[in-house]
KETOR-87299 format. One line per 3 residues: their letters; for each residue z, x, y of C-alpha. Coordinates in Angstrom, 2 decimals, decimal comma, always signed. Each point is the difference from the previous one (the first is absolute). Layout:
N
A) Z/X/Y  ...
This chain:
229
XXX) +165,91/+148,44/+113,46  -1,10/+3,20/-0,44  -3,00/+1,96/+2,07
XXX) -1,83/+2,42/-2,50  -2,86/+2,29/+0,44  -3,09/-1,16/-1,89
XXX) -2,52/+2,35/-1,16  -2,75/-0,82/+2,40  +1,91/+0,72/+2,65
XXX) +1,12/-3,75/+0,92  +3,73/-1,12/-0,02  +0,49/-2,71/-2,28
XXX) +2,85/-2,07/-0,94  +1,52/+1,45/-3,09  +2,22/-2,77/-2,38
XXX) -0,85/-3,47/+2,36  -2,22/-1,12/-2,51  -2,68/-0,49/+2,78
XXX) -3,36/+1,04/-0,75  -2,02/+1,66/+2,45  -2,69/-2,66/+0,34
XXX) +3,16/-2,31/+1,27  +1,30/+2,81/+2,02  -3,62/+0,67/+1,23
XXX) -1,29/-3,36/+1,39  +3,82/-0,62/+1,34  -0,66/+2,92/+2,01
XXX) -3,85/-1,11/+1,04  +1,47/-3,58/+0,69  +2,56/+1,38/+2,31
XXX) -1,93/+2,77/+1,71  -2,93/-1,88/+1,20  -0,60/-3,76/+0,74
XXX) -3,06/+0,00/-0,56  +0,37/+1,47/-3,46  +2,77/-2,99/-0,24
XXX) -2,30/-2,76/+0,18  -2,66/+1,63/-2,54  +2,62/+0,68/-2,64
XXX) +0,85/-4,29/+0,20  -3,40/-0,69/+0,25  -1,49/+2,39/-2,49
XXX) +3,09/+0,84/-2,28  +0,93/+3,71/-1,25  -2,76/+1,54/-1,73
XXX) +0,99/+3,24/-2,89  -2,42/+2,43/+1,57  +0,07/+2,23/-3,18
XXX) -2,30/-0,50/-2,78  +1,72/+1,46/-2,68  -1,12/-2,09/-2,79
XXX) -3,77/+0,52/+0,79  +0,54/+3,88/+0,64  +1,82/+0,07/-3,55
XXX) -2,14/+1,91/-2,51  -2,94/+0,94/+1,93  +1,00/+3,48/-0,14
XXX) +1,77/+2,88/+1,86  +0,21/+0,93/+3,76  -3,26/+1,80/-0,17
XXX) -2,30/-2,93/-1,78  +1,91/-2,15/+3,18  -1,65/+1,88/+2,68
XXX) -3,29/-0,04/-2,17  +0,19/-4,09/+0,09  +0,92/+0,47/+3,73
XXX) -3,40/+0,94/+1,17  -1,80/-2,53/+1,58  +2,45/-2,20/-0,42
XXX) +2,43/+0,35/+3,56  +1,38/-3,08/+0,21  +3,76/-0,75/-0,38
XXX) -0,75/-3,00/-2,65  -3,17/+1,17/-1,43  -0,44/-0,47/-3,51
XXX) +1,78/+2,82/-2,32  -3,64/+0,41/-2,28  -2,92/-0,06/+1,84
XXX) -4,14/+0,13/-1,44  +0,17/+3,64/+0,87  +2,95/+1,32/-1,24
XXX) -0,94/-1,75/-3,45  -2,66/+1,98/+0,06  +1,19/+3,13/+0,27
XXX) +2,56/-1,48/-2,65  -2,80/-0,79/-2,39  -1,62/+3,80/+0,91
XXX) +3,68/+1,84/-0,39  +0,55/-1,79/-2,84  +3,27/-1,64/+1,11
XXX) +1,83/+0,47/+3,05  -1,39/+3,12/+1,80  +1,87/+3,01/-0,26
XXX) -0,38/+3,02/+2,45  -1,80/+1,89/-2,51  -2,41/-2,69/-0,42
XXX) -0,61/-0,29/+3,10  -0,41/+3,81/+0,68  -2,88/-0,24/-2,70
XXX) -1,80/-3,12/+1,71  -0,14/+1,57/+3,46  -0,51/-1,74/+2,93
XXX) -3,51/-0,46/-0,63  +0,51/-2,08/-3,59  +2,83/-1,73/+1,90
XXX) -2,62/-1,20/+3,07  -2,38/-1,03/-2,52  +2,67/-2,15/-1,98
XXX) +0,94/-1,38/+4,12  +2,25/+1,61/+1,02  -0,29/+0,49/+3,77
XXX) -1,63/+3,66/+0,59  +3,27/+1,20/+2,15  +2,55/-1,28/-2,16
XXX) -1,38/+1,17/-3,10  +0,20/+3,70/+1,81  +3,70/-0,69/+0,37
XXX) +0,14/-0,92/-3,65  -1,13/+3,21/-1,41  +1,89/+1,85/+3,02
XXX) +3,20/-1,60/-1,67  -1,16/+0,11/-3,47  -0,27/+4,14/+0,27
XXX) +3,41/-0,01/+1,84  +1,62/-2,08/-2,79  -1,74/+2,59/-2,76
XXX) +0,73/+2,95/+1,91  +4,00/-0,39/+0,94  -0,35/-0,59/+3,37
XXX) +1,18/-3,86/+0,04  +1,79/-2,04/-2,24  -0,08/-3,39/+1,08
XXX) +2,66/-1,01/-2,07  +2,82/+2,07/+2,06  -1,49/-2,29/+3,07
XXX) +2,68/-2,24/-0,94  +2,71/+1,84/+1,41  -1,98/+0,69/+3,26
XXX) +0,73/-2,51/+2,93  -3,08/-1,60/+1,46  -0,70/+2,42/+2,63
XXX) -0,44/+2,41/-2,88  -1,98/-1,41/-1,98  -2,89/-1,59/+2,39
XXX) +0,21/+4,47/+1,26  -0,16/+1,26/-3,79  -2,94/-2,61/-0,79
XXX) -1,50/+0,75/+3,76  -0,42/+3,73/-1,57  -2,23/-1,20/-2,56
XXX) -2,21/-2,07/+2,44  +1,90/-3,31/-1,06  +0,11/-2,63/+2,74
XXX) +2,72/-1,98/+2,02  -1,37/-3,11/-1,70  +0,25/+1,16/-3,42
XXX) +3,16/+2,00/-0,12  +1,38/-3,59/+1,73  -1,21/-1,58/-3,14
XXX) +1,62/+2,81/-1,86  +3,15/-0,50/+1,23  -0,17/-3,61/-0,11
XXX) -1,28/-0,65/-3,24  +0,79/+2,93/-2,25  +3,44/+1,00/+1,67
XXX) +1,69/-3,32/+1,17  +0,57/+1,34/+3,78  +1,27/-3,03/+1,91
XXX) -1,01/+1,50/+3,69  -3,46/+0,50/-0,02  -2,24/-1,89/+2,44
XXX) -3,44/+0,84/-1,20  -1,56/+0,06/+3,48  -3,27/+0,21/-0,90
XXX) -0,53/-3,09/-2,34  -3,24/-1,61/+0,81  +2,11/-3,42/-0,62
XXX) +3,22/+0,64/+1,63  -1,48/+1,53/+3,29  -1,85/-3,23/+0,82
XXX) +3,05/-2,63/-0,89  +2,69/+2,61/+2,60  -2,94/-0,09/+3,62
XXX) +0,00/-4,15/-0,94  +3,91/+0,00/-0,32  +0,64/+2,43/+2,42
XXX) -3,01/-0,73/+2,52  -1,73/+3,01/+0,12  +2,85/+2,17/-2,00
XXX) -1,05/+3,05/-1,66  +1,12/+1,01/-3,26  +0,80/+3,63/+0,89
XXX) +2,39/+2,23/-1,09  +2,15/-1,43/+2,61  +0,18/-3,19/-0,85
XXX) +2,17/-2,30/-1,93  +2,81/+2,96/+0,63  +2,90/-3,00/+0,15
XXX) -0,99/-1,02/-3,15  +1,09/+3,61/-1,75  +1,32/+0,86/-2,83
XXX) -1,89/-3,25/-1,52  -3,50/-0,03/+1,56  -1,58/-0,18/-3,64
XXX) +1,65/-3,53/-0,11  -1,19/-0,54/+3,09  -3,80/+0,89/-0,91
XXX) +0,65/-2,47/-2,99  +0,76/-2,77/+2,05  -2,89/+0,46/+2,61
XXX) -2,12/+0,50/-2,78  +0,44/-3,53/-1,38  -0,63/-0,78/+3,30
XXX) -3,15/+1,21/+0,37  -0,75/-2,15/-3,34  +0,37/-2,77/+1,57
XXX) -2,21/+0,12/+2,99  +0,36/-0,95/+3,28  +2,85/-3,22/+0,79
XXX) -1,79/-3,21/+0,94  -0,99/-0,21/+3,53  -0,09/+3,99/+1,23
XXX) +1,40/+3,11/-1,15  +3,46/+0,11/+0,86  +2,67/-1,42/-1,74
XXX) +2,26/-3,16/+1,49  +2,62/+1,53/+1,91  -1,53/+3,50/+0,44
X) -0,33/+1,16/+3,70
């Protein structure tokens, strides 16, 4: 069995024919008991949704759909973005979104701040200063920093990384879903930077699973689940 270096910066196992969904909620099932009893109770959810982000357009149009739209299982095409699509005439492109401005992009909903960050990245895209395609090759660090410069938030360069790029250790601490479900589980737990560290290099797995969680509401008779202290 041989340990190779992936390009994300995660070891994986290179010719075991284990994928890293296996490998990932082994790990989650091991490292935390809690975590144990959700994965039998709940199952292993895929936390990437590659088929619904197929053909909806390039890195760029992503981050356009992202707006508004923070949390970790929110739909891939919402009201607004098809909007825009129906004013771009497709799936935006920076150009076209250079030429709405933020104020056509407001008007078509698009929350006043983000659609400031959209043009900010749009000009940056036109002008040679970012190419979000070469984020792939950045580790996550990088690329929440590269899309900070633009004005881009934590919660959308999580979704980012999640959704467009296939990370598998990204906790997206500021899902409006997932922070609820960790203070029941947890009693009170924050989900800070800090937190969830034993559950590295898999915490996107781990975000999956909690999600589905949160799906299903509280367990009959209180909020903690049998056997949790």
């Amino acid at each position: 069995m041989k340990l190779g270096l992936h390009a994300r910066d995660l070891p994986v196992l290179v010719g075991t024919g284990v994928t890293e969904a296996e490998l990932a909620y082994g790990h989650l099932v091991e490292r935390d008991p809690v975590l144990c009893r959700l994965v039998h109770r709940f199952g292993r959810p895929e936390p990437f949704s590659r088929r619904e982000e197929a053909g909806l357009g390039d890195h760029f149009s992503a981050l356009v759909r992202y707006c508004g739209a923070r949390q970790f299982r929110a739909p891939s095409v919402s009201p607004v973005y098809a909007q825009i699509c129906r004013a771009s005439g497709g799936h935006p492109s920076p150009a076209v979104v250079a030429e709405l401005g933020a104020g056509r992009l407001t008007a078509l909903g698009v929350p006043c701040a983000d659609a400031d960050r959209l043009v900010r990245l749009a000009r940056a895209q036109l002008a040679g200063d970012l190419d979000l395609d070469l984020l792939a090759g950045r580790n996550d660090h990088q690329v929440r920093e590269i899309l900070a410069r633009y004005g881009i938030p934590r919660e959308m360069a999580d979704l980012f990384l999640i959704r467009r790029l296939h990370r598998p250790d990204v906790l997206p601490v500021d899902d409006p879903v997932l922070a609820p479900v960790i203070r029941r589980i947890w009693a009170g737990g924050s989900a800070g930077e800090g937190f969830g560290r034993q559950w590295a290099p898999f915490r996107t797995y781990a975000a999956a699973l909690l999600w589905e969680v949160a799906q299903a509401g509280p367990p009959p008779g209180g909020g903690k689940l049998r056997g949790q202290r």
